[in-house]
C-alpha positions as a Markdown table, in Angstrom:
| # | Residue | x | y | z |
|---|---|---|---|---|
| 1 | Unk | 37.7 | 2.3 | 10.1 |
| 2 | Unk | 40.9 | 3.5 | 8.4 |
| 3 | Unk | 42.9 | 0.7 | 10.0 |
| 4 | Unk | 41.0 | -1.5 | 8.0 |
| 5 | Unk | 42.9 | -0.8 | 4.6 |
| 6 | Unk | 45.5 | -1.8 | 6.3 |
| 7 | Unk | 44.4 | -4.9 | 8.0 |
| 8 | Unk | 42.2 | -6.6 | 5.5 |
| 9 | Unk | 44.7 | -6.9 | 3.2 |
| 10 | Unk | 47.8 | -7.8 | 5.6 |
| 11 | Unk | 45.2 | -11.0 | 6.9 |
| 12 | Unk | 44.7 | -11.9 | 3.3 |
| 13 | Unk | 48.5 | -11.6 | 2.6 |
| 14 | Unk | 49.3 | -13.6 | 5.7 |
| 15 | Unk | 46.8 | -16.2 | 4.6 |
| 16 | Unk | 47.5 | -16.9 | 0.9 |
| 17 | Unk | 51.2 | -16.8 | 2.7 |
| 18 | Unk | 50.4 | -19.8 | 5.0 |
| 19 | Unk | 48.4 | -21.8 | 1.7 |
| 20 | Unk | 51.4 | -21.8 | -0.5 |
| 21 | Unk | 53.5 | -23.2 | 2.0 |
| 22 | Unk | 50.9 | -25.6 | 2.9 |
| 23 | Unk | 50.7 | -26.7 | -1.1 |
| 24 | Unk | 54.6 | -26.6 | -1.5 |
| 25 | Unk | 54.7 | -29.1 | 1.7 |
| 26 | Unk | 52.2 | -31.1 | -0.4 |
| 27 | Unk | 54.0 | -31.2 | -3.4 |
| 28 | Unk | 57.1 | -31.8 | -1.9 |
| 29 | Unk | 56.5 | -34.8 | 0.0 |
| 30 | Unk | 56.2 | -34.0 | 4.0 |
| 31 | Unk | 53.4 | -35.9 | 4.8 |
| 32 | Unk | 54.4 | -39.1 | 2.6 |
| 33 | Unk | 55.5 | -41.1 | 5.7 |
| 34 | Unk | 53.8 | -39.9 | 8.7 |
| 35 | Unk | 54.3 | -43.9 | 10.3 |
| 36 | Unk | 57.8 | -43.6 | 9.6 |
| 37 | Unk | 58.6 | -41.1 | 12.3 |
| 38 | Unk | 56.5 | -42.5 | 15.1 |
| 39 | Unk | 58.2 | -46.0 | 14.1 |
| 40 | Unk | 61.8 | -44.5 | 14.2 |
| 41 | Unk | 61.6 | -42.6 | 17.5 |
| 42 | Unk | 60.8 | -46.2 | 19.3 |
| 43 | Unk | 64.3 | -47.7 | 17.7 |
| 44 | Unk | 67.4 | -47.6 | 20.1 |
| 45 | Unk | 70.1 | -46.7 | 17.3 |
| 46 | Unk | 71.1 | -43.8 | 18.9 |
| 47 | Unk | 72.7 | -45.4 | 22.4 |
| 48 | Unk | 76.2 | -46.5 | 22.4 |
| 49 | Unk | 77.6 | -49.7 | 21.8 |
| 50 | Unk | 79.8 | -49.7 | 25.2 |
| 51 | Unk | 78.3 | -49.6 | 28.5 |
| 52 | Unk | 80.6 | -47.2 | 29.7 |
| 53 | Unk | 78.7 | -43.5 | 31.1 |
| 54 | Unk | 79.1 | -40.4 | 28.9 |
| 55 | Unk | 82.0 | -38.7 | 29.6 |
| 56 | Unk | 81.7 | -36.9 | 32.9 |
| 57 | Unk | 79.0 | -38.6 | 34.6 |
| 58 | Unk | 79.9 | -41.1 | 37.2 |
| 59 | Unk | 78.8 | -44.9 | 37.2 |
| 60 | Unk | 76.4 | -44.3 | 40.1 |
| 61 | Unk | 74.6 | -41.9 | 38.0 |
| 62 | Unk | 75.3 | -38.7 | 40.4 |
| 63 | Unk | 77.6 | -35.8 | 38.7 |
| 64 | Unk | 81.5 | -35.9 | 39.8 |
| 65 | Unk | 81.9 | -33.7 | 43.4 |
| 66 | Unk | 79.2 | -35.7 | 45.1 |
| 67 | Unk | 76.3 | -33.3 | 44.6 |
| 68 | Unk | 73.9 | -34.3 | 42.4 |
| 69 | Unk | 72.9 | -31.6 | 39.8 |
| 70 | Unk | 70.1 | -29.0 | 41.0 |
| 71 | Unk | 71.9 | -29.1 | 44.4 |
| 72 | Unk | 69.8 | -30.9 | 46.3 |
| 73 | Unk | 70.7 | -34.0 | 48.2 |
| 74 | Unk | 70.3 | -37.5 | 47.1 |
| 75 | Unk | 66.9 | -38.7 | 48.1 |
| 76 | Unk | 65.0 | -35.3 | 47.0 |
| 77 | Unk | 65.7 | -33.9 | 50.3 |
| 78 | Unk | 67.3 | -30.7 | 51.0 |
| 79 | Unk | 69.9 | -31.0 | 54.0 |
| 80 | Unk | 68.1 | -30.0 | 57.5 |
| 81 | Unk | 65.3 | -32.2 | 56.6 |
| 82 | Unk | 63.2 | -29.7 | 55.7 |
| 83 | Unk | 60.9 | -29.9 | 52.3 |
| 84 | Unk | 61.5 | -27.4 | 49.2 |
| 85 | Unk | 58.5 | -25.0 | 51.1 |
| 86 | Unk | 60.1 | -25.1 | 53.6 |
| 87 | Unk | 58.2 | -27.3 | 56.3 |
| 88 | Unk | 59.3 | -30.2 | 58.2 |
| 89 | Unk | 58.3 | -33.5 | 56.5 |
| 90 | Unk | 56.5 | -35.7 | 59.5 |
């Protein structure tokens, strides 16, 4: 029961903590455009004008060396034939 002069007023700390920085959030405009966000992650701004790779990447969309990055081979199979448990695939 002692821990409880301890706790009670920690939770009560920790929850007026969490309501002022809900009301500054508020008052400081957060939720003013909550559209805006969902709109702005749909627009393609961001890509490059060229239609040249970034650097290091190859046209063909494998990594320079051949392999292609996680070390499997093209085609999701692991050389042998053999699936990532292990098994032959039929």
């Amino acid at each position: 029961m002692n821990v409880l002069v301890y706790l009670l007023p920690l939770a009560l700390l920790l929850g007026l903590t969490g309501l002022f920085a809900f009301l500054w959030s508020l008052k400081s405009g957060q939720y003013d455009d909550l559209d805006g966000a969902a709109v702005r992650v749909l627009s393609d701004d961001d890509l490059p004008s060229s239609a040249q790779p970034p650097a290091g990447k190859s046209p063909g969309g494998k990594s320079p060396g051949g392999k292609s990055p996680g070390g499997k081979s093209p085609g999701g199979k692991s050389p042998g034939g053999l699936s990532g448990r292990g098994a032959p695939k039929p």
